[in-house]
C-alpha positions, 0 to 999 in steps of 0.5 A: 203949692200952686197959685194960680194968678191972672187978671182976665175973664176966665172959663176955667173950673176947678173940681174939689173934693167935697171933703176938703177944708176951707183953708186948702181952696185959699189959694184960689179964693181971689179975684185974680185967680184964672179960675171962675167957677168950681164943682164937687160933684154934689149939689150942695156946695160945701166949703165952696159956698165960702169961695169968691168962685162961682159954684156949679152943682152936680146931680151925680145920678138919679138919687134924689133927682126929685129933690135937685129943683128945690136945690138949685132955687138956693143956689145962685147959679147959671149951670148945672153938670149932671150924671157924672159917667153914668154907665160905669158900673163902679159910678152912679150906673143909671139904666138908659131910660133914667139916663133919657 
């Protein structure tokens, strides 16, 4: 399994599947971890909310991007990634002028 261990300020993130238990992220649910911040592409966190990492929401397409601002005010975070690969048709495929 691996451990990833530092003592250091670190910009480095982790993408979790958002089905995932809470007991498969242990490993980097520390202070020492070189990680500090993670996402599962959802803008809910899921098992992360359990994480002493910081969690970092995704709006992966247009679906309830009017909801998103609601979201974020119960989320205590400073970024949000957003429309993951948004003109791969097998993705969230958004047409340019909701891309805009």
């Amino acid at each position: 399994m691996f451990h990833p261990k530092h003592n250091t300020t670190s910009k480095r993130g982790l993408a979790w599947e958002s089905q995932a238990v809470a007991s498969d992220f242990s490993s980097f649910n520390d202070n020492s971890s070189i990680l500090s911040w993670a996402y599962n592409w959802s803008p809910e966190p899921g098992v992360l909310a359990e994480s002493s990492l910081e969690f970092v929401p995704m709006q992966w397409n247009h679906v309830n991007i009017e909801m998103l601002s609601t979201r974020l005010s119960d989320i205590k975070s400073n970024t949000v990634l957003g429309f993951n690969e948004p003109d791969y048709s097998e993705g969230p495929f958004m047409p340019p002028s909701l891309e805009a």
